[in-house]
N, CA, C and O atoms as a Tinker XYZ file with bonds, in Angstrom:
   376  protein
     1  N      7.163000    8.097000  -11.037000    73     2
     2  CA     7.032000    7.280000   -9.845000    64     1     3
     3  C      8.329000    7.345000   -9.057000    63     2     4     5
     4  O      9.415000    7.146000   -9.601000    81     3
     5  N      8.180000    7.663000   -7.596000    73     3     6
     6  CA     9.317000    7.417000   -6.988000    64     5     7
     7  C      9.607000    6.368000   -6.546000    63     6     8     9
     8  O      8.668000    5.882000   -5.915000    81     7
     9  N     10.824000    5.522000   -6.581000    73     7    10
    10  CA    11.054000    4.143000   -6.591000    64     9    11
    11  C     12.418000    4.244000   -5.373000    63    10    12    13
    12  O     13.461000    4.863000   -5.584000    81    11
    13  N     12.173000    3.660000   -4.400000    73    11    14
    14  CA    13.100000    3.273000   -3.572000    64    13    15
    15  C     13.818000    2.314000   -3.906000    63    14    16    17
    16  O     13.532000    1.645000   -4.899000    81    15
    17  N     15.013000    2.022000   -3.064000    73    15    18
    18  CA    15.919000    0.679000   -2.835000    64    17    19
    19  C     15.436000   -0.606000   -2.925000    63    18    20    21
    20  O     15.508000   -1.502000   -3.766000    81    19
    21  N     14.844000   -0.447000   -1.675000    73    19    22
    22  CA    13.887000   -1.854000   -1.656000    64    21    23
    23  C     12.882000   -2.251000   -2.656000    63    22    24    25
    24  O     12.806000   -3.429000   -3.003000    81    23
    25  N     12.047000   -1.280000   -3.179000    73    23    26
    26  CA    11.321000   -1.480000   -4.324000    64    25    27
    27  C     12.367000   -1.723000   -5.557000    63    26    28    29
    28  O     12.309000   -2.817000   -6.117000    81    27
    29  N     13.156000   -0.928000   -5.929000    73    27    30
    30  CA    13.919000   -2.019000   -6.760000    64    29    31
    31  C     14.725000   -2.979000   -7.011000    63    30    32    33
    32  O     15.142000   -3.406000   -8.087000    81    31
    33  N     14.927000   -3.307000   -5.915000    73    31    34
    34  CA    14.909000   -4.898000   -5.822000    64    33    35
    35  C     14.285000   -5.580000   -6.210000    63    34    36    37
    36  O     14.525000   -6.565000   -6.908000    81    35
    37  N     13.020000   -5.038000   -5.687000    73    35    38
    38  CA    11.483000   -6.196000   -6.147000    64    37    39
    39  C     11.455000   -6.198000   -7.402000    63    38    40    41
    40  O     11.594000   -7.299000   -7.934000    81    39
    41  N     11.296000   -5.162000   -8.161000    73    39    42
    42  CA    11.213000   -4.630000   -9.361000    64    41    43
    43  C     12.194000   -5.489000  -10.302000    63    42    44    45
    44  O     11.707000   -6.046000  -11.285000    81    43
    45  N     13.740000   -5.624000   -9.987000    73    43    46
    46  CA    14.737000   -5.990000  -10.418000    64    45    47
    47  C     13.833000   -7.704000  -10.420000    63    46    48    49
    48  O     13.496000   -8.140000  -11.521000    81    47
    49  N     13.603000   -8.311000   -9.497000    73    47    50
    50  CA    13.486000   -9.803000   -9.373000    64    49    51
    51  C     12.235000   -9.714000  -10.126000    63    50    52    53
    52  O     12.016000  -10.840000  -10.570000    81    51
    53  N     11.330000   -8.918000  -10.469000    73    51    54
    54  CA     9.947000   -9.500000  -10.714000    64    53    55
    55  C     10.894000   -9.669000  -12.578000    63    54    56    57
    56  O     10.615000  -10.658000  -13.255000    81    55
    57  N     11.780000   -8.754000  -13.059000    73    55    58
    58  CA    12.025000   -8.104000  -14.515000    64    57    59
    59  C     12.791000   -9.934000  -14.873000    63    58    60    61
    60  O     12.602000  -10.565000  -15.913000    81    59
    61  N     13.735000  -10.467000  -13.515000    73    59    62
    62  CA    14.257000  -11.622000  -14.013000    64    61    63
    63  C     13.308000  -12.762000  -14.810000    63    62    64    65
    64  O     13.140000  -13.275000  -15.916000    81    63
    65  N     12.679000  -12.781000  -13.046000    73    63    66
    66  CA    11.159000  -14.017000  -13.421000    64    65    67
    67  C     10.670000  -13.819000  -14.955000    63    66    68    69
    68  O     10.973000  -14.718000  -15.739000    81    67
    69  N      9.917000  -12.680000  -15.452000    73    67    70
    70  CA     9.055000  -12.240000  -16.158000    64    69    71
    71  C     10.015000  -12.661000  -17.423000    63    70    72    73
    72  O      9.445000  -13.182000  -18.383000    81    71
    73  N     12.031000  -12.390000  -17.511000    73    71    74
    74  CA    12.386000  -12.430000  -18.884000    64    73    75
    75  C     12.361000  -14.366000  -18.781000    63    74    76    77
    76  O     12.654000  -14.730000  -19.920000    81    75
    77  N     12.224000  -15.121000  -18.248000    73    75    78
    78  CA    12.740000  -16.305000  -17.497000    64    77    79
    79  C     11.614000  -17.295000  -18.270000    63    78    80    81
    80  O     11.666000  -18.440000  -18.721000    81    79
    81  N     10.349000  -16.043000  -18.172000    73    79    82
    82  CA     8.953000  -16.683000  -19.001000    64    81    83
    83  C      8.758000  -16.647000  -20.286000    63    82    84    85
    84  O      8.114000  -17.516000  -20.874000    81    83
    85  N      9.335000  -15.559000  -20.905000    73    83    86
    86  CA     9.612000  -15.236000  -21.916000    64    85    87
    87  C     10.410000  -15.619000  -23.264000    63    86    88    89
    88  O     11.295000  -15.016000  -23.870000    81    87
    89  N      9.541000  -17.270000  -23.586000    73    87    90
    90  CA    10.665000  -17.662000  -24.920000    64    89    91
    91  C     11.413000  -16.759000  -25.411000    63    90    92    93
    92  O     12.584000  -16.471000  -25.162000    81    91
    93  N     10.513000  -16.233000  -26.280000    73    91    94
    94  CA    10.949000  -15.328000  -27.216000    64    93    95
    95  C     12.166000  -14.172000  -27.177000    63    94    96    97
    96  O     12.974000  -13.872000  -28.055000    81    95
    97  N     12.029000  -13.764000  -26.142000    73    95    98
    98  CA    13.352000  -12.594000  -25.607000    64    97    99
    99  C     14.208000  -13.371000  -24.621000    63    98   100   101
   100  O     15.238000  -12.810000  -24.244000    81    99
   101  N     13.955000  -14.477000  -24.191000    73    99   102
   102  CA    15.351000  -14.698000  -23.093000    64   101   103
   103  C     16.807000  -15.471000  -24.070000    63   102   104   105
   104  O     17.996000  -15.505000  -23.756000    81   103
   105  N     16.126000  -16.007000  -25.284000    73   103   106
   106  CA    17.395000  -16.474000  -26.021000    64   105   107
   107  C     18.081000  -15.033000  -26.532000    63   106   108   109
   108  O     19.295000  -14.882000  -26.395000    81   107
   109  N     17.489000  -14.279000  -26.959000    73   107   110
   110  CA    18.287000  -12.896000  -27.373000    64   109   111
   111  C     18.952000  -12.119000  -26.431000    63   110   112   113
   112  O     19.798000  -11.292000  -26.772000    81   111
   113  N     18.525000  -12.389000  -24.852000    73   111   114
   114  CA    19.582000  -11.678000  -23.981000    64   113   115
   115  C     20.335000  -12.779000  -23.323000    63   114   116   117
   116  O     20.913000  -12.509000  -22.271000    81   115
   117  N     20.403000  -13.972000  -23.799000    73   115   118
   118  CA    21.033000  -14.984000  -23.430000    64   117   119
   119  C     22.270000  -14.520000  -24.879000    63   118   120   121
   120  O     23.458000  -14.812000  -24.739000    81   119
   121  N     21.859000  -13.923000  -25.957000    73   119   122
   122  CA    23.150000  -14.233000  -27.299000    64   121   123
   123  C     23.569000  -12.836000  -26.819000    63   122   124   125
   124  O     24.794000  -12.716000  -26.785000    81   123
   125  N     22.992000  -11.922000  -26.500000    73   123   126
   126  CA    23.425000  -10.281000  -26.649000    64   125   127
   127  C     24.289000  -10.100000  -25.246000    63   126   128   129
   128  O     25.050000   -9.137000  -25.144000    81   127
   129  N     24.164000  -10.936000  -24.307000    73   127   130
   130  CA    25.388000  -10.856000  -23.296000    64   129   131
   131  C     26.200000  -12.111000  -23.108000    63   130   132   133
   132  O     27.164000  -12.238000  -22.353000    81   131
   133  N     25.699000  -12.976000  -23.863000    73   131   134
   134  CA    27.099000  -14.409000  -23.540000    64   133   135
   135  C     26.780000  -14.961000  -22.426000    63   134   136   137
   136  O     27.815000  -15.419000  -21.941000    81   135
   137  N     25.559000  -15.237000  -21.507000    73   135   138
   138  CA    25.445000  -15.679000  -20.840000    64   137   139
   139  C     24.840000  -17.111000  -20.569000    63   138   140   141
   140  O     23.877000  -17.319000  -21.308000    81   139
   141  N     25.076000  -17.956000  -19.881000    73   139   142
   142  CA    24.482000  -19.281000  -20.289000    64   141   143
   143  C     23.071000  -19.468000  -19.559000    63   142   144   145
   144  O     22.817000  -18.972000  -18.461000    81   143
   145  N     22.415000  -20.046000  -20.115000    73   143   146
   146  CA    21.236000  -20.721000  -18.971000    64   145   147
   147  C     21.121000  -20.759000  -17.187000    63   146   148   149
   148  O     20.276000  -20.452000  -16.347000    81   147
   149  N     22.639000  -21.381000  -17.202000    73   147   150
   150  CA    23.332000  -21.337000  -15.786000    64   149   151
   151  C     23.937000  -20.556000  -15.262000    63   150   152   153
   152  O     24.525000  -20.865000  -14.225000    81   151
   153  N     24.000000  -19.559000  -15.660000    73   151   154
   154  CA    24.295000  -18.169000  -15.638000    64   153   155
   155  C     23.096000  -17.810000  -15.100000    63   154   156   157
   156  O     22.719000  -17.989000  -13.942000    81   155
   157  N     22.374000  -17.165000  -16.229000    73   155   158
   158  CA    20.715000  -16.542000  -15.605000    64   157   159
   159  C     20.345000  -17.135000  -13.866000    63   158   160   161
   160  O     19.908000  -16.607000  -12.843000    81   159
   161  N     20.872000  -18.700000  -14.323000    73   159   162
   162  CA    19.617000  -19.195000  -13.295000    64   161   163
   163  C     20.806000  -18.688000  -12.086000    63   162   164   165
   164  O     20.287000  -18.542000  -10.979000    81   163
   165  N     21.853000  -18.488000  -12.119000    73   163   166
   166  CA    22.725000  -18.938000  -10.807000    64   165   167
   167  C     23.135000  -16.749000  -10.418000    63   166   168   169
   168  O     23.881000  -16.179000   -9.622000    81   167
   169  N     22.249000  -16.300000  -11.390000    73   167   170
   170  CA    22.596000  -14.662000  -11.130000    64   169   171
   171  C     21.479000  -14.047000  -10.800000    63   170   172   173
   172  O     21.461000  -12.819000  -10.886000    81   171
   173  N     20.112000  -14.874000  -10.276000    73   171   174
   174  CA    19.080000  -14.077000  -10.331000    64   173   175
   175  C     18.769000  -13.044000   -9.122000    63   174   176   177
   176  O     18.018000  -12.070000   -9.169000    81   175
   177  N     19.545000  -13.510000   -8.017000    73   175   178
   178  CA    19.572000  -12.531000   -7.028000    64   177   179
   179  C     20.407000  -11.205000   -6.816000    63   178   180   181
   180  O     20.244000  -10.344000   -5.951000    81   179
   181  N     21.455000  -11.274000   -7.949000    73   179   182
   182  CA    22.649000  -10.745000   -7.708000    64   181   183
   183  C     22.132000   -9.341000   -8.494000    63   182   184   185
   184  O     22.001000   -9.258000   -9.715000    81   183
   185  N     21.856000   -8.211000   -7.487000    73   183   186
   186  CA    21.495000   -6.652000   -8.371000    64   185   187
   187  C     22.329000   -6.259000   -9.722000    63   186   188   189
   188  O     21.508000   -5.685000  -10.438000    81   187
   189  N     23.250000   -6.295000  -10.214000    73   187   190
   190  CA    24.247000   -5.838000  -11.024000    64   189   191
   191  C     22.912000   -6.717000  -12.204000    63   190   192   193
   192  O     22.343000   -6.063000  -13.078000    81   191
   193  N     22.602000   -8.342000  -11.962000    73   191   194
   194  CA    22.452000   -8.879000  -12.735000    64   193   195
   195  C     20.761000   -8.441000  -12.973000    63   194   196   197
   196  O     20.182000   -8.639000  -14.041000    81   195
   197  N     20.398000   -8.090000  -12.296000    73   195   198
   198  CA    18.944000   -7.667000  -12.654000    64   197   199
   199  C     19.020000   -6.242000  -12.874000    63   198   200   201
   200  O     18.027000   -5.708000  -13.367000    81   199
   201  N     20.092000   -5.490000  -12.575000    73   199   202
   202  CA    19.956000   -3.879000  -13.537000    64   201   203
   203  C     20.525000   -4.443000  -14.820000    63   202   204   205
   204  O     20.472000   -3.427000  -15.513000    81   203
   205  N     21.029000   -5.372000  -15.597000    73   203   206
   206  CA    21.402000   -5.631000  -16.764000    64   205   207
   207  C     19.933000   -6.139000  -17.209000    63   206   208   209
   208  O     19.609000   -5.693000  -18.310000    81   207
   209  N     18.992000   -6.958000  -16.606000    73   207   210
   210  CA    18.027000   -7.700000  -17.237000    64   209   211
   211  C     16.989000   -6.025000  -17.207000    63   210   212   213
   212  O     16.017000   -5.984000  -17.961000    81   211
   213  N     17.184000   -5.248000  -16.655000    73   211   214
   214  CA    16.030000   -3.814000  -16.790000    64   213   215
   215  C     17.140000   -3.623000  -17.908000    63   214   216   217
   216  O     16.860000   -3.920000  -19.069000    81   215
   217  N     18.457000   -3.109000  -17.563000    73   215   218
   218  CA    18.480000   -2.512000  -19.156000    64   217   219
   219  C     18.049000   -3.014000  -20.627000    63   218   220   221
   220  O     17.612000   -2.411000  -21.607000    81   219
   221  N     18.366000   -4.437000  -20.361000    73   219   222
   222  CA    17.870000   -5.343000  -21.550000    64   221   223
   223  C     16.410000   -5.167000  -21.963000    63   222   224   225
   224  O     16.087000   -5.115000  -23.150000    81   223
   225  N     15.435000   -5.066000  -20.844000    73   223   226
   226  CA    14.215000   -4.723000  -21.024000    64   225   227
   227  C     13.800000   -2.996000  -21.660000    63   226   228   229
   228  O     12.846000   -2.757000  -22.400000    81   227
   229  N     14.502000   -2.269000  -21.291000    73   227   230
   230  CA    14.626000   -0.713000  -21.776000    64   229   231
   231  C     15.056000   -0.766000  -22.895000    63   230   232   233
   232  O     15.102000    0.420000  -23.223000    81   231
   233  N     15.439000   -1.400000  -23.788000    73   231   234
   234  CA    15.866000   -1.441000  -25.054000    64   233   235
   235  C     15.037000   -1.296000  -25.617000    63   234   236   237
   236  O     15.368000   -0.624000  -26.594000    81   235
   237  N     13.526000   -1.638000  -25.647000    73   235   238
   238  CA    12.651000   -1.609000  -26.531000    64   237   239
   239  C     11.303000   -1.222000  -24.980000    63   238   240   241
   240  O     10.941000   -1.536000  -23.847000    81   239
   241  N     11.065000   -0.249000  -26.256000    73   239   242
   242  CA     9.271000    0.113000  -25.593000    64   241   243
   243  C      8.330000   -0.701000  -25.604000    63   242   244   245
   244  O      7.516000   -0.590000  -24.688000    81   243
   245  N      8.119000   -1.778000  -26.622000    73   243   246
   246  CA     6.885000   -3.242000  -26.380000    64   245   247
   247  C      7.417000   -4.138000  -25.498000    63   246   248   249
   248  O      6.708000   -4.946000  -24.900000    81   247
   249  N      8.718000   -4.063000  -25.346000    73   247   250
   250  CA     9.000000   -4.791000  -23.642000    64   249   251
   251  C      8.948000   -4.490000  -22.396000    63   250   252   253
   252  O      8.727000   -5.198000  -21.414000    81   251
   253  N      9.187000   -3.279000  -22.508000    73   251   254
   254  CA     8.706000   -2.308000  -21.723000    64   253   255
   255  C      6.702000   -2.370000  -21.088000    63   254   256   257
   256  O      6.021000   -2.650000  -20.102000    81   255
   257  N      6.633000   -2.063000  -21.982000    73   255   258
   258  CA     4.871000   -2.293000  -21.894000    64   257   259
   259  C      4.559000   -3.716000  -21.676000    63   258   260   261
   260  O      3.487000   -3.785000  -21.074000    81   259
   261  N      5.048000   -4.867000  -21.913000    73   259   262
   262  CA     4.794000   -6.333000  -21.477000    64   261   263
   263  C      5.359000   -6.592000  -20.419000    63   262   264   265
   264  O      4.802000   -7.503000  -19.806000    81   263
   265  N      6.623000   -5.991000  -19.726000    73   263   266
   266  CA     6.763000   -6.241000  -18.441000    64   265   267
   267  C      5.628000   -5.346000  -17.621000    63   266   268   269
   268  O      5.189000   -5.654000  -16.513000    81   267
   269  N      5.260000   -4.231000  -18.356000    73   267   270
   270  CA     5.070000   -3.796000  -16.926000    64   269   271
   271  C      3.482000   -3.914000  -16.868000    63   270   272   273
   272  O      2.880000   -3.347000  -15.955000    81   271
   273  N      2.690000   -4.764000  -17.992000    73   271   274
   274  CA     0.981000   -4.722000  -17.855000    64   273   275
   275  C      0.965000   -6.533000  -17.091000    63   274   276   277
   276  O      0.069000   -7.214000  -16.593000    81   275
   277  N      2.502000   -6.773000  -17.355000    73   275   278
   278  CA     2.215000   -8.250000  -16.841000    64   277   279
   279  C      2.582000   -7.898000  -14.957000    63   278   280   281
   280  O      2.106000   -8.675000  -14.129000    81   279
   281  N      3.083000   -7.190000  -14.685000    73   279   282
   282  CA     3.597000   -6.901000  -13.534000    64   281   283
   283  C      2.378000   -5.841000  -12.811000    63   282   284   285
   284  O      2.320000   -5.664000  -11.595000    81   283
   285  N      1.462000   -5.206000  -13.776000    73   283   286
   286  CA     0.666000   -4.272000  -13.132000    64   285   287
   287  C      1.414000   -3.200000  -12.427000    63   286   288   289
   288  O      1.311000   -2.901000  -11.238000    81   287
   289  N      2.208000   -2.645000  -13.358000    73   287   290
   290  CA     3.259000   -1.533000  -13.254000    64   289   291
   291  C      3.009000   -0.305000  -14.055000    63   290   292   293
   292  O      2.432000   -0.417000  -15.137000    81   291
   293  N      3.395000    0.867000  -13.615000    73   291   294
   294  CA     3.303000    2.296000  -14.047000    64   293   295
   295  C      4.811000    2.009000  -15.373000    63   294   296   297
   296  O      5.889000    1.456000  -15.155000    81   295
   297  N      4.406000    2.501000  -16.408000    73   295   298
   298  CA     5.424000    2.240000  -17.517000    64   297   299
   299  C      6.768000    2.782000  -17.406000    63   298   300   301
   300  O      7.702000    2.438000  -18.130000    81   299
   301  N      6.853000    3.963000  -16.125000    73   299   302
   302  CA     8.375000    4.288000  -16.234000    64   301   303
   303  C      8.981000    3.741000  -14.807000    63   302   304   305
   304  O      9.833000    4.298000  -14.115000    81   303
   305  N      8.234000    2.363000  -14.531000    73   303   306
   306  CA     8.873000    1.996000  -13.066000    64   305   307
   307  C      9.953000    1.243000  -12.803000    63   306   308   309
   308  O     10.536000    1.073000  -11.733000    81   307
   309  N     10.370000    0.399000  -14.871000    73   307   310
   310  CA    11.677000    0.093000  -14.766000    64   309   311
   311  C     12.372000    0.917000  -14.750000    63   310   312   313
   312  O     13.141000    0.786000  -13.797000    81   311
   313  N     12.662000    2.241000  -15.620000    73   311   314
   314  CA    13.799000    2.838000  -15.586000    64   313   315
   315  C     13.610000    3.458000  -14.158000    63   314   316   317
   316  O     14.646000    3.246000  -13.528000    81   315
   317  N     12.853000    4.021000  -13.533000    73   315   318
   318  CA    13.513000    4.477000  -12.162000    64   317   319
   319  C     14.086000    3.259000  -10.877000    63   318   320   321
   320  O     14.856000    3.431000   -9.932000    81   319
   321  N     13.471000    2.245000  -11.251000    73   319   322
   322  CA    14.036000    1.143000  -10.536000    64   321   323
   323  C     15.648000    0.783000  -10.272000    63   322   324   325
   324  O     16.364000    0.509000   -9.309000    81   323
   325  N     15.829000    1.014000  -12.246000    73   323   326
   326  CA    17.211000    0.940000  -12.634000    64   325   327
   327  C     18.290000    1.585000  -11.937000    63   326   328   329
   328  O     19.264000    1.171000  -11.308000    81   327
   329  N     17.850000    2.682000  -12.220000    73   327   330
   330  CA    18.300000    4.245000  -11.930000    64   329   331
   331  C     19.213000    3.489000   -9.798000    63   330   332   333
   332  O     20.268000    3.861000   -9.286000    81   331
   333  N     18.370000    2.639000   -9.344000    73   331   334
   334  CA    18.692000    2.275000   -7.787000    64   333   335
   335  C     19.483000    1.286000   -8.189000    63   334   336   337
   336  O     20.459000    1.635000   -7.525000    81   335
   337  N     19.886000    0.229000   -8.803000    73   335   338
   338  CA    20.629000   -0.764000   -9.251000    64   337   339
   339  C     21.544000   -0.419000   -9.215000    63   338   340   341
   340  O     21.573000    0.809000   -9.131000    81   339
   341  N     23.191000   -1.246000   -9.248000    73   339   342
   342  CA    24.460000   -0.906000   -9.505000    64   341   343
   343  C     24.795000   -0.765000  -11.001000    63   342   344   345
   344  O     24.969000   -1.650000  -11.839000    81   343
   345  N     24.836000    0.417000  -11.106000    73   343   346
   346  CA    25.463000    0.662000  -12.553000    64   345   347
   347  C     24.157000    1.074000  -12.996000    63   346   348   349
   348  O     24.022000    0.889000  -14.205000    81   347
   349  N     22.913000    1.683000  -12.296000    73   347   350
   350  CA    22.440000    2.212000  -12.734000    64   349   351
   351  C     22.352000    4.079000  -12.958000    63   350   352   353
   352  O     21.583000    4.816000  -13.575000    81   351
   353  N     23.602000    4.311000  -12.080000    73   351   354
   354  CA    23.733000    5.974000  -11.922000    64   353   355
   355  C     24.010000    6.434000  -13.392000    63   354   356   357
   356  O     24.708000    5.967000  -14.292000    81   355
   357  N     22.866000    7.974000  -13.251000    73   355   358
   358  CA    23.113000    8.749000  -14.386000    64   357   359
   359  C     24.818000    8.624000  -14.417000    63   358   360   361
   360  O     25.671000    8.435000  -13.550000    81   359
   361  N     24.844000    8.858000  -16.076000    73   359   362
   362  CA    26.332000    9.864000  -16.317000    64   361   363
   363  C     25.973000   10.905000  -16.435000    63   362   364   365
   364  O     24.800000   11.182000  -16.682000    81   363
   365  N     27.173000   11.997000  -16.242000    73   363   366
   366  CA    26.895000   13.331000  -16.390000    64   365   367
   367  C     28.190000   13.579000  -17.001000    63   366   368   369
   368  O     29.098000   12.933000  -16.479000    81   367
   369  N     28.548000   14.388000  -18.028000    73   367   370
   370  CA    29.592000   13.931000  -18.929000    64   369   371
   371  C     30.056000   15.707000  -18.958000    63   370   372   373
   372  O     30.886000   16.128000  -19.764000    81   371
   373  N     29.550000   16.355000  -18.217000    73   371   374
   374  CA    29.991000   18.234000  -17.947000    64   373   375
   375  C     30.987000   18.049000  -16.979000    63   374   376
   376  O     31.570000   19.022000  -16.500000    81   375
């Protein structure tokens, strides 16, 4: 899928909402980055902070697949989303 700017944005905000709903995984990316409650809530617009909540989501393939059947998304539309985020550029290490 080709994913523009603007689409990942959207993409980025739908990945916040969706971890926001998510008992189960928002305390583990709440312990795995040190971030507080008031944190999340006070970073949800900020891109840097929603290419961290896609990477967090790319960690695992059944999160992957629950964001994206809850979002009615093509399964590789976080990582190209990412890919538009800050700090989402390939490395190239040649």
């Amino acid at each position: 899928m080709v994913v523009s700017r603007k689409l990942a944005d959207v993409v980025g905000l739908q990945a916040v909402a969706w971890l926001a709903g998510q008992d189960d995984l928002l305390g583990v990316f709440l312990g795995a980055t040190g971030a507080s409650e008031q944190d999340f809530r006070s970073a949800l617009e900020d891109p840097a902070f929603q290419g961290a909540v896609l990477d967090f989501i790319l960690m695992d393939d059944a999160w992957v697949s629950r964001f994206c059947d809850a979002q009615d998304l093509p399964y590789d539309t976080p990582r190209a989303a990412r890919a538009h985020l800050p700090g989402g550029e390939e490395v190239h290490w040649t």
